[in-house]
VOBA-1610 file (N, C-alpha, C; in pm, whole numbers, padded with zeros to 5 digits, always signed):
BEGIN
Unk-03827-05243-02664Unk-03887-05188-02785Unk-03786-05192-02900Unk-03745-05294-02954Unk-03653-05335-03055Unk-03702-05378-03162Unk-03677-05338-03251Unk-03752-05393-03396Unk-03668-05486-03452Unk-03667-05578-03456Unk-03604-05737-03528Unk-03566-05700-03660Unk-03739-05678-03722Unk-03758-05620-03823Unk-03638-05547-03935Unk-03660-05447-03893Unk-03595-05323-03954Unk-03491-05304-03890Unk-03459-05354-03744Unk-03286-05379-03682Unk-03267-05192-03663Unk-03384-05157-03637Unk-03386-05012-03573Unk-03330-04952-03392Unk-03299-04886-03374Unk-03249-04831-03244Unk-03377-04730-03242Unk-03413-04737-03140Unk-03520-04646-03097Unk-03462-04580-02994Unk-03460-04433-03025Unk-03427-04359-02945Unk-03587-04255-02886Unk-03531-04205-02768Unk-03653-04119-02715Unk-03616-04027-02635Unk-03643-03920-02711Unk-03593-03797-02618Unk-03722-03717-02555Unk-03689-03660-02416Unk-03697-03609-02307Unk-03728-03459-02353Unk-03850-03406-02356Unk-03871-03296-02360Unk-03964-03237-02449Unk-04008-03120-02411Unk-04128-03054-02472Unk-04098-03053-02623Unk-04207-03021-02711Unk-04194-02932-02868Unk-04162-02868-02891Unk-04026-02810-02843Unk-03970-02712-02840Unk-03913-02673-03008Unk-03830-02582-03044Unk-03774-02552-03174Unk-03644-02639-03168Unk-03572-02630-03026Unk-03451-02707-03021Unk-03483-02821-03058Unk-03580-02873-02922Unk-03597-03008-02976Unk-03680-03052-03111Unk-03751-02999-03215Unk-03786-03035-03322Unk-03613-03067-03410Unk-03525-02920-03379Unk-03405-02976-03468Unk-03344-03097-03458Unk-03330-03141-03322Unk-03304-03268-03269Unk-03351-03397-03396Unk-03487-03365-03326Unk-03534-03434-03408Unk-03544-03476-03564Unk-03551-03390-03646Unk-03481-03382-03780Unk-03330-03405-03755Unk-03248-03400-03689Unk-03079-03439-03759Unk-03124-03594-03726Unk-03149-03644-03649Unk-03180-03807-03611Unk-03261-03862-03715Unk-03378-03783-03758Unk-03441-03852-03862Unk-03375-03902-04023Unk-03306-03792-04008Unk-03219-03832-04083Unk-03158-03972-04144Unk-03165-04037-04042Unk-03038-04198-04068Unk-03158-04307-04010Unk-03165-04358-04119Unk-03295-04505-04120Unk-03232-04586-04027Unk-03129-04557-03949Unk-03078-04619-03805Unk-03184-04617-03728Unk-03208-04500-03701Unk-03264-04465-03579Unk-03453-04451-03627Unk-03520-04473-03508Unk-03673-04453-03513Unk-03653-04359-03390Unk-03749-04251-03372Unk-03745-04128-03301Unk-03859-04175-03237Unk-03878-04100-03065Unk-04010-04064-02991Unk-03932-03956-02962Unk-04064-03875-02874Unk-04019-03775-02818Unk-04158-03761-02715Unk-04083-03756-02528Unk-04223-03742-02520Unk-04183-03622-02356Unk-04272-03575-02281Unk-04245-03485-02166Unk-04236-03537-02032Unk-04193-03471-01971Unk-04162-03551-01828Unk-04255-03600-01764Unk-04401-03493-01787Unk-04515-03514-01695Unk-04586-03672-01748Unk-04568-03690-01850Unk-04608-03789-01960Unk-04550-03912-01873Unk-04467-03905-01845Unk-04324-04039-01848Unk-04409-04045-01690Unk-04357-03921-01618Unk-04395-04004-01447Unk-04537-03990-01443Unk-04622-04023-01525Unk-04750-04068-01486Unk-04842-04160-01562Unk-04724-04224-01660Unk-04783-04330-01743Unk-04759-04446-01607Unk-04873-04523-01644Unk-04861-04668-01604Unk-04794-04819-01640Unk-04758-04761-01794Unk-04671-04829-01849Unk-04524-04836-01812Unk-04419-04899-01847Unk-04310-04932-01847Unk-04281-04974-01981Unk-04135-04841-02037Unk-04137-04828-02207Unk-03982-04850-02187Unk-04001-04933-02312Unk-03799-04936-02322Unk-03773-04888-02475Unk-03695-04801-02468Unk-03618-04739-02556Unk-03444-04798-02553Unk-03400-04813-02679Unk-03221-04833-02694Unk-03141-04721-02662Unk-03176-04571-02631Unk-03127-04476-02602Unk-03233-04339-02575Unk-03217-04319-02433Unk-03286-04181-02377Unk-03173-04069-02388Unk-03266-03949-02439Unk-03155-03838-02468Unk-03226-03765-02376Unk-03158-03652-02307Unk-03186-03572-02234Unk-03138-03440-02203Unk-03150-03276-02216Unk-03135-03180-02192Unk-03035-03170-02009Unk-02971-03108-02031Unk-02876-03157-01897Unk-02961-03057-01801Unk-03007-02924-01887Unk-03087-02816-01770Unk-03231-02880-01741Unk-03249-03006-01838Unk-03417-03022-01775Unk-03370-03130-01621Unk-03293-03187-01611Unk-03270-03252-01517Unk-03286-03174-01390Unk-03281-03040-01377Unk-03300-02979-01249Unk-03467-02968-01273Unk-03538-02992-01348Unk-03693-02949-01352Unk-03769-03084-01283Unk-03692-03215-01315Unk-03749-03334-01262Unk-03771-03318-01084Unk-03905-03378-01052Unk-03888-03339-00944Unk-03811-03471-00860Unk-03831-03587-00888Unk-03793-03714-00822Unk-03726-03789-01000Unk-03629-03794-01017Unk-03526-03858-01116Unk-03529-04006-01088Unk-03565-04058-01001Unk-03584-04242-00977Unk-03748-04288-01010Unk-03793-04171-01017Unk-03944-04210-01032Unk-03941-04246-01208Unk-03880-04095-01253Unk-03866-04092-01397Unk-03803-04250-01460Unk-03681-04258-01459Unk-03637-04397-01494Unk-03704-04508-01452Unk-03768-04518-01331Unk-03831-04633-01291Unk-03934-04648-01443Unk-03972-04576-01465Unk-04055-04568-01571Unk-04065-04617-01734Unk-03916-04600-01696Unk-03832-04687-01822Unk-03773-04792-01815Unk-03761-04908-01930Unk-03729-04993-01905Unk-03555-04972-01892Unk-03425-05041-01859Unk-03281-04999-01861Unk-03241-04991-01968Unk-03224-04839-01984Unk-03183-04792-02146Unk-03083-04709-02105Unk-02985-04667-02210Unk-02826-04589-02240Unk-02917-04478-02196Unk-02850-04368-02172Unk-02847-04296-02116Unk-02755-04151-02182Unk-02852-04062-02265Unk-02744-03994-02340Unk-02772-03832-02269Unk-02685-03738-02202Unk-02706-03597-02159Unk-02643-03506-02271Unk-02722-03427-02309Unk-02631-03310-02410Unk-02687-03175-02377Unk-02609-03078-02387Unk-02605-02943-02325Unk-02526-02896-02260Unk-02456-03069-02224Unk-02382-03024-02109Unk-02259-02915-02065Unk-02303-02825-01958Unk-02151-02742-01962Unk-01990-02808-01966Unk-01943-02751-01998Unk-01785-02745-02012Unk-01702-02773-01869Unk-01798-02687-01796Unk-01682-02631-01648Unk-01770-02757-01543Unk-01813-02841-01609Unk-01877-02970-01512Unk-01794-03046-01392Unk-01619-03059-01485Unk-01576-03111-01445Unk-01554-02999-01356Unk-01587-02933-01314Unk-01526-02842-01159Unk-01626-02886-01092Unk-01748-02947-01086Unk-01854-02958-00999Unk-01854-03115-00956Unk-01794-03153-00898Unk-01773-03294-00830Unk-01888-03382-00846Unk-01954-03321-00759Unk-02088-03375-00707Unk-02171-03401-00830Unk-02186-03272-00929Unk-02269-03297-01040Unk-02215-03398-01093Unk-02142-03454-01131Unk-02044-03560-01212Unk-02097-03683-01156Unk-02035-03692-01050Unk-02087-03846-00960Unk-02249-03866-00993Unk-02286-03765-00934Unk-02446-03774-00916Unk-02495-03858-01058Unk-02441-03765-01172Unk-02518-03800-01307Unk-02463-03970-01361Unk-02390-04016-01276Unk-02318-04152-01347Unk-02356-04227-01254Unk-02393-04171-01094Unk-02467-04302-00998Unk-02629-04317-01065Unk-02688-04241-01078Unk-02824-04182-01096Unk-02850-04294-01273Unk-02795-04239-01303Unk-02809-04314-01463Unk-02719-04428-01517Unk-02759-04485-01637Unk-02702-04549-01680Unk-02606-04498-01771Unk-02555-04414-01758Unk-02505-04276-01824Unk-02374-04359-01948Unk-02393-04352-02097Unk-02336-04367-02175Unk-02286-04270-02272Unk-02283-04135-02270Unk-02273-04042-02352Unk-02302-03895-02265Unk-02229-03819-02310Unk-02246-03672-02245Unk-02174-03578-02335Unk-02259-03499-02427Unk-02259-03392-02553Unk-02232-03227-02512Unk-02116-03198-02522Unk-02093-03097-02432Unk-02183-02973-02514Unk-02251-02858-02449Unk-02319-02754-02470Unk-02240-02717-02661Unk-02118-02673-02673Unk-02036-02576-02773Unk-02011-02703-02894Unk-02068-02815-02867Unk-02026-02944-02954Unk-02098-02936-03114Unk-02069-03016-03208Unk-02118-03014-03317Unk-02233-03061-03320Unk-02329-03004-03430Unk-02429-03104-03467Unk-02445-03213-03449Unk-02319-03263-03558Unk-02308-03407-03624Unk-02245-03487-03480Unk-02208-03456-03334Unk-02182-03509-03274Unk-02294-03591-03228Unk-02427-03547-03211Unk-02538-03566-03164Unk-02532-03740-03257Unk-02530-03742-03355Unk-02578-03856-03415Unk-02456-03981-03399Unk-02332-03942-03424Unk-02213-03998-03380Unk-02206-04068-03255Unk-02254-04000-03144Unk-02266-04037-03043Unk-02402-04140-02998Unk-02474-04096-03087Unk-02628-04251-03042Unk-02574-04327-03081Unk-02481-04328-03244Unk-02432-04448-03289Unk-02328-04541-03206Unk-02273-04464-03116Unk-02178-04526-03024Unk-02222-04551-02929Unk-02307-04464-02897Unk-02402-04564-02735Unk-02433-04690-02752Unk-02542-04676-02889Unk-02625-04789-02947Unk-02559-04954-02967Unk-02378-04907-02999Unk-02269-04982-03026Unk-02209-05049-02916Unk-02273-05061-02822Unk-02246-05035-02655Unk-02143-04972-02640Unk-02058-04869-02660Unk-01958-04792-02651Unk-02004-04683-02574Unk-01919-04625-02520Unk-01900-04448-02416Unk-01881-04375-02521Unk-01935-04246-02525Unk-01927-04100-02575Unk-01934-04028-02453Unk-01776-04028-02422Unk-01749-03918-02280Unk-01637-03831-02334Unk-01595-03729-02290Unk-01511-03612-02307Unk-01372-03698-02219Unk-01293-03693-02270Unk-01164-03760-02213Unk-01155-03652-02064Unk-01148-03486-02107Unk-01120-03422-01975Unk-01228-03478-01884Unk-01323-03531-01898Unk-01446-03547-01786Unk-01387-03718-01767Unk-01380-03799-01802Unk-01339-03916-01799Unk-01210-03901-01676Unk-01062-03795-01729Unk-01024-03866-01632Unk-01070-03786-01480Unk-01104-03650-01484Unk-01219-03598-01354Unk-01261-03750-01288Unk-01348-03818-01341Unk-01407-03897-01279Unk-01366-04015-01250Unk-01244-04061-01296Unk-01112-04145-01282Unk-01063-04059-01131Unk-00979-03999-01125Unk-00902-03895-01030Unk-00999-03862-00888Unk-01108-03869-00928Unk-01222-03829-00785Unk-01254-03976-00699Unk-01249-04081-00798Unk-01303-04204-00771Unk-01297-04262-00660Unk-01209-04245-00603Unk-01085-04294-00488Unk-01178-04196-00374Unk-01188-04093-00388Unk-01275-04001-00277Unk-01390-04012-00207Unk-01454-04088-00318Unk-01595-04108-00287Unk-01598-04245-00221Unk-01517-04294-00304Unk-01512-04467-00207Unk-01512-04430-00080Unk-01355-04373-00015Unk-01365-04324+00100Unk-01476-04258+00215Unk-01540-04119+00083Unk-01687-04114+00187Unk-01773-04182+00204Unk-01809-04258+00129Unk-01884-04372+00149Unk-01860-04480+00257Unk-01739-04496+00253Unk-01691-04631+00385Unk-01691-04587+00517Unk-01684-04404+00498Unk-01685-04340+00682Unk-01821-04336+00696Unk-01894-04285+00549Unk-02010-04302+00621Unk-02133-04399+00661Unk-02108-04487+00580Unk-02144-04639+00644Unk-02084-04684+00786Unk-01991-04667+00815Unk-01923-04706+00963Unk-01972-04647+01052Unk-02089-04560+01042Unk-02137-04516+01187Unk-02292-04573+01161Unk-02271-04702+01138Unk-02438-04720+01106Unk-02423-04861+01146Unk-02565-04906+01223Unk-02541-04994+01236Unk-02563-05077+01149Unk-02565-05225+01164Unk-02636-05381+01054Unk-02754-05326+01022Unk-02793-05308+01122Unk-02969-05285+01116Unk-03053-05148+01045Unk-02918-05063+01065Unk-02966-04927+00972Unk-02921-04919+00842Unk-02809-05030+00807Unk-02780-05043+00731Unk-02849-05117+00623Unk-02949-05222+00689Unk-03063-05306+00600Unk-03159-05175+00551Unk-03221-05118+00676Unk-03290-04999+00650Unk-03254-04936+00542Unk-03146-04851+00558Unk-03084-04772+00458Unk-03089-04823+00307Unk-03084-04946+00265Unk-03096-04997+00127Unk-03184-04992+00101Unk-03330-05015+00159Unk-03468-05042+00140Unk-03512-04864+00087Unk-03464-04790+00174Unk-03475-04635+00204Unk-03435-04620+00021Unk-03302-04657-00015Unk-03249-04604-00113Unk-03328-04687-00258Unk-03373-04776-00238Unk-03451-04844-00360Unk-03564-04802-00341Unk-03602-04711-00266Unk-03732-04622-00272Unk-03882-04721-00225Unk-03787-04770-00120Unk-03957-04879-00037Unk-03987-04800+00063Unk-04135-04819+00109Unk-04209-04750+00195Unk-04196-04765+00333Unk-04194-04725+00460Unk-04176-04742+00600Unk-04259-04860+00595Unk-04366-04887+00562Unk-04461-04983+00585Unk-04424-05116+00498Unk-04343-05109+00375Unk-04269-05219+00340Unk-04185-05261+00388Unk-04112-05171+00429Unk-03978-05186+00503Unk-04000-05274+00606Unk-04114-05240+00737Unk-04130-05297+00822Unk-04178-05477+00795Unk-04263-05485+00732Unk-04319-05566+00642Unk-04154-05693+00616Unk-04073-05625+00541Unk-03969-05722+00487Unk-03938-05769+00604Unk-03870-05656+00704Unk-03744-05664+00824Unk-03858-05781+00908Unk-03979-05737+00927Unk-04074-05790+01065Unk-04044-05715+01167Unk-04038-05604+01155Unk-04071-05524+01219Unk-04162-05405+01258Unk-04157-05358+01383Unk-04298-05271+01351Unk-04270-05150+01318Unk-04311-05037+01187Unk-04297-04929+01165Unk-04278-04825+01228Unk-04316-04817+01360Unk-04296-04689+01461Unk-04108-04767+01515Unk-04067-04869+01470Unk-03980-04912+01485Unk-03874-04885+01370Unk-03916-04878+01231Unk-03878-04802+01085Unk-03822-04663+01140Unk-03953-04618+01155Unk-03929-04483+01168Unk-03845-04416+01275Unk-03771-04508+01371Unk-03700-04439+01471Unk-03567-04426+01399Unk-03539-04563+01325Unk-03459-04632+01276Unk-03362-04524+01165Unk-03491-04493+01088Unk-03495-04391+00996Unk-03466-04251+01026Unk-03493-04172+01161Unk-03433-04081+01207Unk-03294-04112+01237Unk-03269-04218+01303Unk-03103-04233+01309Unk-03029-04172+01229Unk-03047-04270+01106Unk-02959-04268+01007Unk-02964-04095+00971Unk-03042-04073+00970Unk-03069-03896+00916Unk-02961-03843+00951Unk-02983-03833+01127Unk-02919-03813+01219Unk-02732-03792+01163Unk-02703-03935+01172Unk-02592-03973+01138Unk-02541-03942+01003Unk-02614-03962+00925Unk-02530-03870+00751Unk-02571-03723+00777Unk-02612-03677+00875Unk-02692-03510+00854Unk-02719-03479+00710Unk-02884-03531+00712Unk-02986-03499+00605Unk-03086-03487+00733Unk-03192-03428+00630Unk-03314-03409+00708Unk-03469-03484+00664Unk-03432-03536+00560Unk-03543-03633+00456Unk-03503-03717+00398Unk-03600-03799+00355Unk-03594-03959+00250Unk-03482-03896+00096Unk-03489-03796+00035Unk-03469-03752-00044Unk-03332-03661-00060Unk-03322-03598+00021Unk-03136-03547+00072Unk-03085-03707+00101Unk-03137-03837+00144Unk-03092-03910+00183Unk-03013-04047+00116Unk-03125-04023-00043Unk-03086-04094-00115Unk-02994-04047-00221Unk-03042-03891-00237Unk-02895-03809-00312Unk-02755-03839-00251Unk-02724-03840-00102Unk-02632-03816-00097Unk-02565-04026-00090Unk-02683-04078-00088Unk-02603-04219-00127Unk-02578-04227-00267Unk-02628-04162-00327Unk-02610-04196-00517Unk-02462-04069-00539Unk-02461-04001-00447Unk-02338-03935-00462Unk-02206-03990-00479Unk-02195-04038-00305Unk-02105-04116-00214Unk-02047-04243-00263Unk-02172-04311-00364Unk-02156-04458-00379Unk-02199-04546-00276Unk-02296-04527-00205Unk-02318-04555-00092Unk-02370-04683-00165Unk-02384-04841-00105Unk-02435-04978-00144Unk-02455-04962-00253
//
């Protein structure tokens, strides 16, 4: 969704009519850069369409409201990726960190106590293909990097070839019945397959299963 035209960045932010988000909206309107949407979650995972925007903005607390976050993006075409709200004390939360940079295409992160004028500074630098990251969170996620590789390689090593094909199919969100379908195999054959692996990373669902590969760095 690029306008030739007018050489506009279309941005689209994530979230209700709120008062916050109307201000949002006015500081962006602001700069004949940018063309604004704004639309709700329920909207996004149940259109049939596939929409591309140059930059998705997003509330860092609505991210716990999504119920499936791969459904949401599937939905979009691959766009920057901007979080603002975000707390301060993030970098103490490991997991949240990884998660939000495997999960997204993550180009920008607007800390909660930040300026206005950061908000617009920062689309302009996404848009620029450039990072808008907090240096303290940058090197967090520099310094952890090395960790996760590691969990990731122990926990692939107790898996076999074959759970390991599984396991990718699992994580790009294909069905037991596709799965079987690709491999040629028969699904009551998926599904044993599929308890393994559970088994072996201790999760208990499709969904603990793919969090903790988008954690890990898993494939």
């Amino acid at each position: 969704m690029y306008d030739h035209k007018n050489n506009l960045k279309h941005i689209l932010l994530i979230g209700d009519n709120c008062i916050n988000n109307q201000f949002i909206q006015r500081e962006i309107e602001k700069y004949s850069d940018f063309s604004f949407n704004r639309e709700c979650i329920f909207g996004i995972e149940h259109s049939h369409n596939h929409k591309k925007f140059d930059v998705v903005l997003i509330n860092y607390l609505l991210l716990s409201d999504i119920n499936d976050i791969n459904i949401t993006i599937s939905k979009l075409e691959p766009s920057k990726w901007v979080i603002y709200d975000v707390p301060e004390d993030i970098t103490g939360q490991s997991i949240a960190v990884m998660q939000l940079f495997n999960v997204f295409n993550l180009k920008g992160i607007i800390y909660q106590n930040a300026p206005i004028e950061h908000l617009t500074r920062c689309l302009k630098t996404v848009c620029d293909d450039d990072l808008w990251l907090p240096r303290k969170l940058m090197s967090h996620i520099l310094s952890n990097a090395r960790s996760y590789t590691v969990k990731s390689e122990e926990i692939l090593s107790g898996l076999t070839k074959r759970e390991i094909q599984i396991f990718k199919r699992v994580i790009r969100g294909d069905s037991n019945l596709e799965i079987s379908s690709d491999l040629f195999i028969s699904e009551s054959t998926v599904k044993t397959h599929i308890y393994n692996i559970y088994k072996k990373i201790n999760v208990t669902n499709r969904k603990d299963a793919i969090k903790k590969a988008s954690i890990t760095k898993i494939l």
